[in-house]
Structure formats: structure tokens, C-alpha cells
N, C-alpha and C positions, 0 to 999 in steps of 0.2 A: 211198531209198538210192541213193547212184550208184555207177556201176561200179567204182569204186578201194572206196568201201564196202565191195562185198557179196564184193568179190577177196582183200579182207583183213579181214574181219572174225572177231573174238577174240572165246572164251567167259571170261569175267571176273565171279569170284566176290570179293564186296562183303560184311565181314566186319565187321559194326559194330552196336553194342546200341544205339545213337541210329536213330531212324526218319527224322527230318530229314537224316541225315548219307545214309541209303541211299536214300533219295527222291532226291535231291541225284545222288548218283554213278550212279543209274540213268536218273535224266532228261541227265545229261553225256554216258554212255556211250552210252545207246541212240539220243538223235540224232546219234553218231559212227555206228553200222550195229554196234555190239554187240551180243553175245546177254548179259545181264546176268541173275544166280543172286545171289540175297540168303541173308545168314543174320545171325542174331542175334546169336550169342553163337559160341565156339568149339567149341562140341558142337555145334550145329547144322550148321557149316562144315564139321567133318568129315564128316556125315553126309553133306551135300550133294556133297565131291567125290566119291565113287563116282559118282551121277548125272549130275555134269556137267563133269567131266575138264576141268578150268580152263586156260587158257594164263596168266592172271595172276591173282593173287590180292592185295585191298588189303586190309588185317586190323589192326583197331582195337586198338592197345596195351589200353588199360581198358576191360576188361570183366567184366559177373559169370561164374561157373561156371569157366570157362575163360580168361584171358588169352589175348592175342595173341602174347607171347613165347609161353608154353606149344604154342596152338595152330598157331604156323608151327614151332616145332624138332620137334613132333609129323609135319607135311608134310612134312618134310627128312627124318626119318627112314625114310619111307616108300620103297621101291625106285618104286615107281610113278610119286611125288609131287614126289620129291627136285628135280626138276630144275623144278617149277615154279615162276617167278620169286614172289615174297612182296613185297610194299610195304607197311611199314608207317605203320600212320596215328594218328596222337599229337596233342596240342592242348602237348604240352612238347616242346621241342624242343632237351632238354641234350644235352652231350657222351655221361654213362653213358646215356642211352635209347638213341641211337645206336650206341651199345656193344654194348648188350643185344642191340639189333636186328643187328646183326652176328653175333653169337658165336652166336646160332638160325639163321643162316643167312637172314636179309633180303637182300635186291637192295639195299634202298635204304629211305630214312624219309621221310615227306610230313607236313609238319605242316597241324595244323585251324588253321581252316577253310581247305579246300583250292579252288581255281582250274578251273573247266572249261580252260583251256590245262594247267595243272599236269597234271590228271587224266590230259590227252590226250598230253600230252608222255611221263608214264610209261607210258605203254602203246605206245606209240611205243619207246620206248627199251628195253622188256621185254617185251613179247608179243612171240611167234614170234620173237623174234632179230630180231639189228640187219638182215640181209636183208628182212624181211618190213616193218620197223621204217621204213627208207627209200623204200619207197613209200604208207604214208601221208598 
């Protein structure tokens, strides 16, 4: 890791029932100098924030048990959670998903298959605020 690495490096929870998709954003993130928290499904995600008090959260539209609408307007709900940025991650990339993801309170929507620059660009633009965001 080099020192702009380890000066700004974000704990970043990876919300997605594909194992390829979390393999994926955790080999992205962790050679950026991220601390990187998987979960499976949205019951899992919530369990995990207690744990690991996320600066961002990427959180897969389709999933079983819980969706990702469901489980980020769950995070927003939260006095704790509220303020953690949400990106959601979709392989559709229509007008109403963006909608959806809006109206739970998403930052923003990253369609699949997503981009090691895309990844890093959103974390850049929503971890720690645009302050922390500009010396990446």
C-alpha cells in the first residue's frame, strides 16, 4: 500500500448473492488499500454493519431473502446508517430501477458488469466525502 493508500483508505461493504461479482469488487478494492466486508444477501449486510461501520456500501438490486431496495431504505432508516452513501448494483440499467434506487435513498446506480475504474471512481466520489474523495 502507499501512503495516499493507507491516509485514505475506506471500510467498504460489498452486498451481492453472486460470488464472482464479490471476488470481483474485492480483488478491485483491496488492491486500492480497502478494508473490504462481504455479504451475501441483505440479511447478511445488515448483520455485518454493526461490525463493520461501512463508509460505502455497493448493494446488488436481485437478490434472495432480501433485496437491495429493501435492504439499503432499511440503512437509511437507521439514525446510525442513514448517512452511509449506498450504490447500487444492477445488471438493468432502466429509468424505474434508478427510480427505485433513488426513492430508498441510493447515492447513485452502477450497472453489471462493472469496471475496476468505475468501482474506484465511486468510491472516490462517495467515501468520506468529496474532501477525502479528492485526494485519491
Amino acid at each position: 500500500m502507499t501512503d495516499a493508500q493507507v491516509r485514505h483508505s475506506f471500510t467498504i461493504l460489498v452486498v451481492d448473492d453472486s460470488a464472482t461479482i464479490r471476488r470481483s469488487a474485492a480483488l478491485f478494492l483491496g488492491q486500492a488499500g480497502h478494508q473490504v466486508v462481504l455479504a451475501e444477501d441483505g440479511f447478511h449486510a445488515l448483520s455485518q454493519l454493526v461490525d463493520c461501520t461501512p463508509d460505502l456500501i455497493f448493494c446488488d438490486v436481485l437478490m434472495p431473502r432480501l433485496d437491495g431496495y429493501q435492504t439499503c431504505a432499511i440503512v437509511k432508516k437507521n439514525t446510525r446508517f442513514h448517512a452511509t452513501p449506498v450504490v447500487m448494483l444492477s445488471s438493468k440499467d432502466g429509468l424505474f430501477d434508478r427510480a427505485r434506487g433513488a426513492i430508498v435513498g441510493a447515492a447513485a446506480f452502477m450497472t453489471k458488469p462493472f469496471t475496476e475504474d468505475g468501482m474506484l471512481q465511486a468510491v472516490r466520489t462517495y467515501a468520506g466525502g468529496q474532501a477525502a474523495a479528492a485526494h485519491l
